[in-house]
VOBA-1610 file (N, C-alpha, C; in pm, whole numbers, padded with zeros to 5 digits, always signed):
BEGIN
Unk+07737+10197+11418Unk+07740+10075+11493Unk+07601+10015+11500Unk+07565+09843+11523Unk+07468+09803+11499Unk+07425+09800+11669Unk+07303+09852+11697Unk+07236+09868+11854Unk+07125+09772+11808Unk+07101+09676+11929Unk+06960+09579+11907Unk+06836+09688+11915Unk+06723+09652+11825Unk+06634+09760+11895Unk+06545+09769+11990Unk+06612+09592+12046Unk+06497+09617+12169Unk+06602+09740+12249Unk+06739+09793+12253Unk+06751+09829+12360Unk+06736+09993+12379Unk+06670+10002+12228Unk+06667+10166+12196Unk+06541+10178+12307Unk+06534+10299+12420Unk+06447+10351+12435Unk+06357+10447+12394Unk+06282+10499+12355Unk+06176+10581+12278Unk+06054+10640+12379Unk+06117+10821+12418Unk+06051+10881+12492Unk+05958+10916+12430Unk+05856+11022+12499Unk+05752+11108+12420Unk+05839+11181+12308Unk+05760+11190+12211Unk+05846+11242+12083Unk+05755+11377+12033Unk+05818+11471+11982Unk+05677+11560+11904Unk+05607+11489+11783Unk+05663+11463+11708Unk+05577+11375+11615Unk+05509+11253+11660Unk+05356+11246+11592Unk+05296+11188+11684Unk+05271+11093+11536Unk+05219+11171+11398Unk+05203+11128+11229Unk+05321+11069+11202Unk+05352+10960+11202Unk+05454+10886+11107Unk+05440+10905+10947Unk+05342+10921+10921Unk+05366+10915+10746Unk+05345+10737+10732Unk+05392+10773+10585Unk+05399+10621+10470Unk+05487+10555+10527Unk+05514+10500+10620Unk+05554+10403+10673Unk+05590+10219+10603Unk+05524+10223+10552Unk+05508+10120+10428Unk+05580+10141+10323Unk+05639+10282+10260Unk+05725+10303+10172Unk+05827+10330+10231Unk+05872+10355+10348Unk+06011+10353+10386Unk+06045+10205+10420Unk+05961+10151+10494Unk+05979+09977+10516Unk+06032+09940+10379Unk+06009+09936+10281Unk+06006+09860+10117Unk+06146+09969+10121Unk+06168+10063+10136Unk+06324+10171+10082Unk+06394+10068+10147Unk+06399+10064+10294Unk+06534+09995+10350Unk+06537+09875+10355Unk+06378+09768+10297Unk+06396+09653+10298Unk+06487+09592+10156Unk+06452+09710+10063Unk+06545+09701+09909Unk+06657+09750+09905Unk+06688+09853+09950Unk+06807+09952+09969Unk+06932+09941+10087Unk+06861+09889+10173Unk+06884+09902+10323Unk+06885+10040+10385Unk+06968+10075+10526Unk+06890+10208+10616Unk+07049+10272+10545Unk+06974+10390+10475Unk+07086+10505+10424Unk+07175+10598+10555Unk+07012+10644+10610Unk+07094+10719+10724Unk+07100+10618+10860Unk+07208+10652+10969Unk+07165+10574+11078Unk+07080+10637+11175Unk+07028+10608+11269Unk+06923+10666+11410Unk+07013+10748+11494Unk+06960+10838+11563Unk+07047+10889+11637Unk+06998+10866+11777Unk+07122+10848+11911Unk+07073+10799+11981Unk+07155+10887+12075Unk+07124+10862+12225Unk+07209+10946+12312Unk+07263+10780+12411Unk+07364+10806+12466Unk+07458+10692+12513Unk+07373+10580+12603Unk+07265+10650+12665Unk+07199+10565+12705Unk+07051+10478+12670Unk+07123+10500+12491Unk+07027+10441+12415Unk+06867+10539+12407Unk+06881+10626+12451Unk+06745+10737+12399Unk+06751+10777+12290Unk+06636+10769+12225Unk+06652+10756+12031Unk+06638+10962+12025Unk+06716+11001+11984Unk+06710+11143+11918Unk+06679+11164+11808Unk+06697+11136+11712Unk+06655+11143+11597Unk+06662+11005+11505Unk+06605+10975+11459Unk+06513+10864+11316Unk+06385+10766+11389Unk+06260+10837+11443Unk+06186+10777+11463Unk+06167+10689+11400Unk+06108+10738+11282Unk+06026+10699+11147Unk+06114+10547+11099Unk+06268+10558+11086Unk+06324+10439+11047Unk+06286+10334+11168Unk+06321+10343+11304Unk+06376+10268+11382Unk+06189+10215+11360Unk+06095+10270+11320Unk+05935+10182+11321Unk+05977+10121+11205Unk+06005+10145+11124Unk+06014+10077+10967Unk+06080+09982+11014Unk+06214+09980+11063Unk+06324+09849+11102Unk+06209+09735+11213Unk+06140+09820+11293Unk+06089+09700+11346Unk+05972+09644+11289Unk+05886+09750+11172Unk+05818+09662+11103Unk+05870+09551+11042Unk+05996+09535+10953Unk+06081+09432+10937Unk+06091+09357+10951Unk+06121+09394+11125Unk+06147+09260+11201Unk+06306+09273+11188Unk+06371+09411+11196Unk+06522+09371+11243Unk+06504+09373+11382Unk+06616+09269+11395Unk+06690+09305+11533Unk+06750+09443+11556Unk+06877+09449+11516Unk+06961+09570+11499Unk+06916+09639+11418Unk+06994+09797+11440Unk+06943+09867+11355Unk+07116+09990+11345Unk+07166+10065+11229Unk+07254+10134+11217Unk+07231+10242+11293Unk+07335+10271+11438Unk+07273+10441+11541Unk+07431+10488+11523Unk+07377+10603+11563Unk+07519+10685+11589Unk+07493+10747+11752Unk+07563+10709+11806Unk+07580+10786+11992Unk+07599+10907+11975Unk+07541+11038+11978Unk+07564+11152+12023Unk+07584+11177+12123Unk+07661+11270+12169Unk+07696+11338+12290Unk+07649+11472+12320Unk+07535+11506+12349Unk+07482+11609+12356Unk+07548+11750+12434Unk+07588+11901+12349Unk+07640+11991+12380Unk+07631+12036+12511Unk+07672+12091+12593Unk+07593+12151+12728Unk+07516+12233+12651Unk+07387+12222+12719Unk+07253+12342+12721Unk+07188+12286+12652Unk+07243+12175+12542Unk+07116+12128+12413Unk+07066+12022+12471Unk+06907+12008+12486Unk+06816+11939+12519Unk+06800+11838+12444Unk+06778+11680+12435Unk+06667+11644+12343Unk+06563+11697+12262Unk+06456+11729+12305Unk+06408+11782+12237Unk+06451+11889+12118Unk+06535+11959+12143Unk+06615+12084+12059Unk+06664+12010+11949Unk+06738+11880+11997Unk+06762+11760+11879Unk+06684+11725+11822Unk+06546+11686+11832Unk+06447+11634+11773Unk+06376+11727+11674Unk+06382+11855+11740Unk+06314+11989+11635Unk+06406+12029+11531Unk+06545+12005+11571Unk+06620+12087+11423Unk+06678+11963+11365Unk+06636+11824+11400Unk+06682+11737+11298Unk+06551+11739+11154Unk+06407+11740+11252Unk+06286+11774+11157Unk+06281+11869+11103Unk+06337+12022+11149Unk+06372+12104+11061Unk+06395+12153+10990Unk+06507+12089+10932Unk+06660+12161+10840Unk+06586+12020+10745Unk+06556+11941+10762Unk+06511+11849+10619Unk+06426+11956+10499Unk+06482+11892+10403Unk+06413+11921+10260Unk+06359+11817+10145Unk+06258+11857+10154Unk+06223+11758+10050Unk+06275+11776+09900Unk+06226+11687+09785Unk+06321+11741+09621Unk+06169+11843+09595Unk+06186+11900+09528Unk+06099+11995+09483Unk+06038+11893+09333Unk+05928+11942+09297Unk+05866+11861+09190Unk+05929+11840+09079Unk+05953+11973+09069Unk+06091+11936+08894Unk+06239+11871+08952Unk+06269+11885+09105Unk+06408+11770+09113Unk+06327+11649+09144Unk+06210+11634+09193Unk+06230+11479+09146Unk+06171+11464+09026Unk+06120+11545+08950Unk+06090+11448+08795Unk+06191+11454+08717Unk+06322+11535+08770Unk+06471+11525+08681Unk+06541+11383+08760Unk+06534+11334+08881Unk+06592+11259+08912Unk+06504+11132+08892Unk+06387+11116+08855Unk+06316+11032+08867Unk+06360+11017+08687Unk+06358+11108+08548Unk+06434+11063+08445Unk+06592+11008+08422Unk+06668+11120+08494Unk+06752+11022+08508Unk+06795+10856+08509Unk+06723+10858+08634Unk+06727+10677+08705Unk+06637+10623+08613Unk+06565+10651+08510Unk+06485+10586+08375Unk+06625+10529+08284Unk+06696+10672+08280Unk+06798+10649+08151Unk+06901+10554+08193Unk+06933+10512+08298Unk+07018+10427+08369Unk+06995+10350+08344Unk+06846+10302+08404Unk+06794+10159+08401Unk+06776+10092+08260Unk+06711+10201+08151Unk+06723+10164+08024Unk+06794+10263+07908Unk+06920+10213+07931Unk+06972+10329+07865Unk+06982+10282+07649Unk+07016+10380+07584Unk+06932+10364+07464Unk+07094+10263+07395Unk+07041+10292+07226Unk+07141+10216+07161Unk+07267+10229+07172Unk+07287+10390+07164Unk+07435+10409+07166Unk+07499+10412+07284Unk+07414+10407+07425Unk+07527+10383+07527Unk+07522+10236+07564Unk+07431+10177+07530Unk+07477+10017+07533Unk+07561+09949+07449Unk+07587+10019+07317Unk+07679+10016+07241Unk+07816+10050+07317Unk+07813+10181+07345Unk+07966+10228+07452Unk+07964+10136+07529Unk+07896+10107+07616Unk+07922+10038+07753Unk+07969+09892+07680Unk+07919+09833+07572Unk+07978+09708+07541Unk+08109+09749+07467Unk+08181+09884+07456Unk+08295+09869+07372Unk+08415+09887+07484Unk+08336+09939+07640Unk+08425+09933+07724Unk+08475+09832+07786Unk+08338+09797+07796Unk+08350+09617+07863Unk+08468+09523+07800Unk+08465+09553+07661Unk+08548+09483+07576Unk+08674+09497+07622Unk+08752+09619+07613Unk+08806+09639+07627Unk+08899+09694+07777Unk+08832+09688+07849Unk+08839+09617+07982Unk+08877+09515+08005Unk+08832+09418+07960Unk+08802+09270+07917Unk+08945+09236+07891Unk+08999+09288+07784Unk+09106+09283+07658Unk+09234+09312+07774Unk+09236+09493+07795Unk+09349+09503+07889Unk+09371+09440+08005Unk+09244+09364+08108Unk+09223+09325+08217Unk+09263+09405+08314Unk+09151+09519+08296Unk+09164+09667+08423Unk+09046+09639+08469
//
């Protein structure tokens, strides 16, 4: 659901380092926001610092949250540590396999632009 962000509140957080901030701004200003923010019902941001600064570098209004309902006994904070947690980054050889990949996509060679124009055709032809 889309929450304005003036109405997200934003307590003390443990992360204090945002990072590249500037390259996530440019991800969701090209891409848009993959994941949404997590928030608790009365609009306390739990998890996606880092986006909800990017969205207001922007200049959105809204921003994509999801309302959690927090377990009995689980704290905020407990939310905030095992959402930073359990993340993984790609390791160097998955992103230089995914980073070729998305090469071969973007320019893919003779013979699959060849296929892709014999599908098209014929696509085209049956009208599927």
């Amino acid at each position: 659901m889309q929450v304005p962000i003036a109405d997200i509140i934003v307590k003390r957080r443990v992360r204090k380092e945002m990072g590249d901030l500037e390259a996530l701004a440019d991800s969701m200003n090209n891409i848009g926001q993959i994941s949404p923010i997590v928030i608790t019902e009365k609009n306390v941001l739990l998890a996606g610092g880092r986006r909800l600064e990017a969205a207001k570098r922007l200049g959105w209004r809204t921003i994509n949250a999801i309302i959690a309902k927090l377990p009995g006994g689980v704290t905020m904070l407990e939310v905030e540590i095992e959402e930073n947690k359990q993340r993984r980054d790609f390791t160097p050889e998955e992103s230089a396999r995914a980073m070729k990949k998305l090469y071969r996509q973007k320019h893919p060679g003779f013979f699959r632009r060849l296929w892709n124009s014999i599908i098209r055709f014929f696509r085209m032809l049956f009208k599927l």
